[in-house]
PLY file of the C-alpha trace (Angstrom):
ply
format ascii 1.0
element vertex 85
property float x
property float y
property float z
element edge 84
property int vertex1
property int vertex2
end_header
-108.72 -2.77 86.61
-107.73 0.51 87.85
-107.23 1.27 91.67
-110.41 3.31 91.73
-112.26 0.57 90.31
-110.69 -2.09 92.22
-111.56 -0.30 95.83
-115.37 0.83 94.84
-115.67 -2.96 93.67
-114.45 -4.03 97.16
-116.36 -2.04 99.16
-119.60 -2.80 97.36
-118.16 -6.49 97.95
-117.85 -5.98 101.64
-120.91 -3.99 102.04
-122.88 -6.97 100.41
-120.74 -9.81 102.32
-121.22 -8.07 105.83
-125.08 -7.34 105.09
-125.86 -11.21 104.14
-123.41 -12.82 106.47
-124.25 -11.08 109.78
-128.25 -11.07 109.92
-128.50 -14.78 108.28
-125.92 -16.23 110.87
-128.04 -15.03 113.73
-131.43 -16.27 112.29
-129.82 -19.37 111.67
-128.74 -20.59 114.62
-132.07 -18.49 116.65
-134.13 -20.78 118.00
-137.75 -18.95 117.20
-137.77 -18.25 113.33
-139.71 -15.85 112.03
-140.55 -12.52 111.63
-143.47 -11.06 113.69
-146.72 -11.35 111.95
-144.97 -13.82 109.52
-144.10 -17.16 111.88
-143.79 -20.53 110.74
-146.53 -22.92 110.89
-144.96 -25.95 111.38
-141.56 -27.90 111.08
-141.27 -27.87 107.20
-141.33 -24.06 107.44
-139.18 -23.68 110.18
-136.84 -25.57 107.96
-137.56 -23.38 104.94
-136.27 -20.67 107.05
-133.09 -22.37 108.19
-132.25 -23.06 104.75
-132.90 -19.28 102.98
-130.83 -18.06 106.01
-128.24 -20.96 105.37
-128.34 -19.27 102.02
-127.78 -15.77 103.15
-124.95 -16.69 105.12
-122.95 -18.77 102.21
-123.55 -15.94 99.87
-121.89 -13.01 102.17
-118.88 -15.39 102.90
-118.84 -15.73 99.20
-118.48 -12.42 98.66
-116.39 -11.63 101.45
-114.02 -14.25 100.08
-114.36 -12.73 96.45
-113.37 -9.59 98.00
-110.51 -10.86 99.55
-109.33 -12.79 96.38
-110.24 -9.57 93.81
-107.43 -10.01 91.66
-106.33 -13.68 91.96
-110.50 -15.18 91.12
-112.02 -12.99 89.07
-114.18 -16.39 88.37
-115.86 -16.21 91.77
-117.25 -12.15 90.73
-118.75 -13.87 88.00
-120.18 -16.94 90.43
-121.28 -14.56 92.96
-123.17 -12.52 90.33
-124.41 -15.70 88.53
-126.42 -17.20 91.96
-127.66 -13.43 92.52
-129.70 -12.67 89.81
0 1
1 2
2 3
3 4
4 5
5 6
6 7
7 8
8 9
9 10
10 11
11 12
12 13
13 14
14 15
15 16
16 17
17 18
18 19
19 20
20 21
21 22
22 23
23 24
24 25
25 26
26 27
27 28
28 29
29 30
30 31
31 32
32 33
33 34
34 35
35 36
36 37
37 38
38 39
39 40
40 41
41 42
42 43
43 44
44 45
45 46
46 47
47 48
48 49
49 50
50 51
51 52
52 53
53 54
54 55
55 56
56 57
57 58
58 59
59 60
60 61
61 62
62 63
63 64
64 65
65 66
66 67
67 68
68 69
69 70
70 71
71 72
72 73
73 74
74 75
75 76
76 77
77 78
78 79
79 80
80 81
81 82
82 83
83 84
C-alpha cells in the first residue's frame, strides 16, 4: 500500500470512526430517546434505540481501532466492511 493510499484510507477511517462513535455515545447514555416527531412508544422501543446506538458506537471504535492498526490487521478492514454492507 503506498503512502498516499495508506493516509486517504485513514482519514476516511477516522472520518467514519469519529462520525459513528461521537453521536451514538451521546444517544446512548441520553435519557429521552428519540428523535422529534419519531419518539418511542414504549420500553421495547426505547430499547431498540439503545441497542442501534450501542451499534453505532462499536462500529466507530472499530474503525477507529482499524485505523490505528492499518498495517498490522488488515483483517479488521475487511470485518469492518463485512458488518457495513
Amino acid at each position: 500500500m503506498t503512502p498516499f493510499h495508506k493516509m486517504i484510507l485513514c482519514g476516511l477511517l477516522l472520518f467514519l470512526g469519529i462520525s459513528l462513535l461521537f453521536p451514538g455515545g451521546i444517544e446512548l447514555f441520553r435519557l429521552q430517546a428519540g428523535i422529534p416527531g419519531l419518539e418511542p412508544a414504549g420500553i421495547d422501543a426505547l430499547n431498540h434505540f439503545r441497542t442501534l446506538h450501542g451499534m453505532m458506537t462499536g462500529l466507530g471504535i472499530v474503525a477507529l481501532w482499524a485505523c490505528w492498526n492499518i498495517e498490522q490487521s488488515p483483517e479488521l478492514l475487511l470485518g469492518l466492511a463485512v458488518i457495513i454492507a
